[in-house]
C-alpha positions as CSV (number, residue, x, y, z in Angstrom):
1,X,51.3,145.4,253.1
2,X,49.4,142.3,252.2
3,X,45.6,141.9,252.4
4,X,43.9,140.4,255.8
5,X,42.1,137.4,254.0
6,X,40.0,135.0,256.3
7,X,41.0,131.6,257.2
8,X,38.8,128.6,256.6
9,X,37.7,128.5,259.5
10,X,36.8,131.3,260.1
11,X,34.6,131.6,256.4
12,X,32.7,128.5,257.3
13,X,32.5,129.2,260.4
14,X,30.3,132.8,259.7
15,X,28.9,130.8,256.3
16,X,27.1,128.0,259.1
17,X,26.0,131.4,261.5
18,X,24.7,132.7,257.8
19,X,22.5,130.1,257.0
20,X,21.3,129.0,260.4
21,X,20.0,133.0,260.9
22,X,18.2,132.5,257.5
23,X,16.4,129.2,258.7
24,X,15.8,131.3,261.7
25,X,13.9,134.0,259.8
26,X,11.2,131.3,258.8
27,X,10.3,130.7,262.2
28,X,9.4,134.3,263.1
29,X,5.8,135.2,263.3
30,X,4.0,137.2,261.1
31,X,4.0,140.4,263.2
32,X,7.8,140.1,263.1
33,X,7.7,139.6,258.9
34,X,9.4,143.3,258.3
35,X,12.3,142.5,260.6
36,X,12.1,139.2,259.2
37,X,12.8,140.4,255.2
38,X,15.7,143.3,257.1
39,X,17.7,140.6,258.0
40,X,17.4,138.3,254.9
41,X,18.2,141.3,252.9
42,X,21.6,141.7,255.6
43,X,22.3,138.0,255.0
44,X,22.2,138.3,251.7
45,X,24.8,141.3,251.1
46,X,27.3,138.9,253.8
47,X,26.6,136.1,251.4
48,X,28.2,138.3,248.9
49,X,31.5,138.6,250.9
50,X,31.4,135.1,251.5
51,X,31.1,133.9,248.0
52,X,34.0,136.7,246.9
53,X,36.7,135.3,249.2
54,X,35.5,131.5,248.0
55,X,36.5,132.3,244.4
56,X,38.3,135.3,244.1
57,X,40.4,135.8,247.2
58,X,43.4,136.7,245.5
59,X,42.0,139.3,243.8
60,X,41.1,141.5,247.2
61,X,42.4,144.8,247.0
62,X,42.1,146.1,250.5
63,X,45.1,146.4,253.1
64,X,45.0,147.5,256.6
65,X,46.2,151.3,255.3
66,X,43.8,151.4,252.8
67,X,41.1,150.6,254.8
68,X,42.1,153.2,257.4
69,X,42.5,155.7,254.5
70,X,39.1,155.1,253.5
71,X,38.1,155.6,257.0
72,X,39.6,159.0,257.8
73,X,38.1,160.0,254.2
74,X,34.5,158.7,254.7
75,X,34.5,160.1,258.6
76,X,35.5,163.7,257.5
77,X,33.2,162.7,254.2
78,X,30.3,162.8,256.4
79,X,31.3,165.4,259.1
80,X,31.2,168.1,256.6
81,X,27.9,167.3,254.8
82,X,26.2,166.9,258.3
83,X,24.9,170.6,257.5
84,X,23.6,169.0,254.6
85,X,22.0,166.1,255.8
86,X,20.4,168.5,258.6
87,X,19.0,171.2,256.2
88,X,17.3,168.1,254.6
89,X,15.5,166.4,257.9
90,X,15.8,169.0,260.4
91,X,16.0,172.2,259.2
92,X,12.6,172.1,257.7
93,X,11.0,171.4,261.2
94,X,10.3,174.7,263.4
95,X,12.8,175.3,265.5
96,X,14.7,178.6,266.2
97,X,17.5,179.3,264.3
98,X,19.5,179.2,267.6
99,X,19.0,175.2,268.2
100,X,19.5,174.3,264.8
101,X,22.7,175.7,264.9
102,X,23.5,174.4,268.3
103,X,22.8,170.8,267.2
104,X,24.7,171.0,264.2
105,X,27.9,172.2,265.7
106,X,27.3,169.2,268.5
107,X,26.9,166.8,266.0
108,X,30.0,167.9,264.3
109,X,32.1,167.9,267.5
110,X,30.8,165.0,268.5
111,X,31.7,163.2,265.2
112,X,35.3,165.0,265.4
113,X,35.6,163.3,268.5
114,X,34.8,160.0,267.9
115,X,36.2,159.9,264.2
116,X,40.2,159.3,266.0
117,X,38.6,156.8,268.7
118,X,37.0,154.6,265.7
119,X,40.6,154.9,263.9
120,X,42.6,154.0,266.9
121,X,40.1,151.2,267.9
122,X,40.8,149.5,264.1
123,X,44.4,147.0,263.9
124,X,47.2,148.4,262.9
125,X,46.3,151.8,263.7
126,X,48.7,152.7,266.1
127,X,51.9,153.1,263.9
128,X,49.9,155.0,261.3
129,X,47.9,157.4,263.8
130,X,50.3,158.7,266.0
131,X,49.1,162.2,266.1
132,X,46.1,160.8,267.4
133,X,47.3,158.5,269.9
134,X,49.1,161.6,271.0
135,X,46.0,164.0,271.4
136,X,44.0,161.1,273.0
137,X,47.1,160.7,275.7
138,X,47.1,164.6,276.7
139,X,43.1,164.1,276.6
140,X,43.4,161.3,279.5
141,X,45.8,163.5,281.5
142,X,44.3,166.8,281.2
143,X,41.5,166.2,284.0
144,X,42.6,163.6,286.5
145,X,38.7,163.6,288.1
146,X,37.3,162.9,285.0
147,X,36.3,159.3,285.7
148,X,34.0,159.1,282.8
149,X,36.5,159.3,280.1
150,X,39.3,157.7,282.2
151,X,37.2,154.2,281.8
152,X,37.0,154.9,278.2
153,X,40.8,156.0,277.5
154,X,42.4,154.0,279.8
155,X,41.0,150.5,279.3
156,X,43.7,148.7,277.6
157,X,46.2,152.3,277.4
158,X,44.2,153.6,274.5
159,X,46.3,156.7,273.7
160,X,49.3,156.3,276.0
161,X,52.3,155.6,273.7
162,X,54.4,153.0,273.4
163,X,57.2,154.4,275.6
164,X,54.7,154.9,278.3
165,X,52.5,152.1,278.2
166,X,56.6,150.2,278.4
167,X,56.9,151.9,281.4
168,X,56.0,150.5,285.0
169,X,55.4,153.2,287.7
170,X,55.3,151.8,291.5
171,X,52.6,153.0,293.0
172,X,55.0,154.5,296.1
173,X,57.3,156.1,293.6
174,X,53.8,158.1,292.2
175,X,52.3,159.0,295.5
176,X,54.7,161.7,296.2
177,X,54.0,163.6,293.4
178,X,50.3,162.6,292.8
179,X,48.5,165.5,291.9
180,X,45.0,165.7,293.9
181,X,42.3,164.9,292.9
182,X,38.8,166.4,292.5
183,X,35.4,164.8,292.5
184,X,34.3,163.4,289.6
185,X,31.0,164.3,287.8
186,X,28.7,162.0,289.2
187,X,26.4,159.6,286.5
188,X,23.7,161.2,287.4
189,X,24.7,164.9,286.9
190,X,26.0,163.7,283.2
191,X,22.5,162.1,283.2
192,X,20.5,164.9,284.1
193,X,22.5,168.0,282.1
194,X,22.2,165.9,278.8
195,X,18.4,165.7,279.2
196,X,18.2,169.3,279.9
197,X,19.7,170.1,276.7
198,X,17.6,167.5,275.2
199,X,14.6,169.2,276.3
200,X,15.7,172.3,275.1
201,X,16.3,170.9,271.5
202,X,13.1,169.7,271.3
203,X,10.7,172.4,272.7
């Protein structure tokens, strides 16, 4: 597979957004200096990339499946030194041994969860992530009242495969056999449980 290598248009069209957000920095008050010099330094690292593809954009080593590769590696990379990274900044503060624990295996689960989302959101990923496209597809069936994940699984049949999304279901040839459907969880009780367990992290 051959490297994705910008068009021309497209390079000057980010090098003209480049330098107009430098100008821009100049014109920031002096309370705003510290954001100012953050996104200098940001504009500087993409005016790395932009000089590399001007003179060496043959020599880009990165394909699609390398860069997914180096995805899955850096995502399971950083889900198992999160115990790490929490000994360092959060272990030290006092906290029963019970939340620490509790925060660390929700960070990890939540990182597990989003790792294939992030994959399957990246091109190409849906010929070489089948198994997740698969798990994602019984996730968006398994509770048919779960509006909250249904609006982000279903937008665009993330996680339906290819067979299905070809397929075009009548809605009179589904409503015989439509399985009922319960109540979904309400914003506000999503709202309220996560700031109960917020609360309980932090006292």
């Amino acid at each position: 597979m051959e490297p994705n290598l910008p068009e021309f248009g497209v390079w000057a069209g980010s090098l003209a957004a480049t330098l107009l957000l430098f100008v821009a920095t100049f014109f920031l008050s002096q309370k705003f200096l510290a954001i100012a010099y953050f996104v200098r330094a940001v504009l500087a690292v993409h005016a790395t990339a932009l000089l590399y593809f001007l003179i060496w954009p043959s020599r880009f080593p990165h394909t699609p499946n390398s860069y997914l590769d180096a995805l899955i590696a850096s995502g399971i990379g950083i889900i198992t030194i999160v115990p790490l990274l929490f000994a360092l900044i959060y272990y030290i503060l006092d906290f029963g041994l019970l939340k620490k624990t509790f925060l660390t295996l929700l960070t990890m689960m939540h990182l597990s969860l989003f790792l294939p989302v992030q994959v399957l959101s990246s091109p190409g990923a849906s010929e070489k992530c089948s198994v997740y496209a698969g798990a994602l597809h019984r996730l968006r069936n398994a509770a048919p009242g779960a509006a909250y994940h249904r609006v982000l699984l279903v937008g665009n049949d993330v996680g339906d495969p290819p067979a299905r999304r070809a397929e075009k279901v009548s809605p009179a040839s589904t409503s015989q056999h439509a399985a009922p459907v319960t109540a979904p969880a309400s914003k506000s009780d999503i709202v309220l449980t996560s700031a109960g367990v917020l609360r309980w992290l932090a006292s």
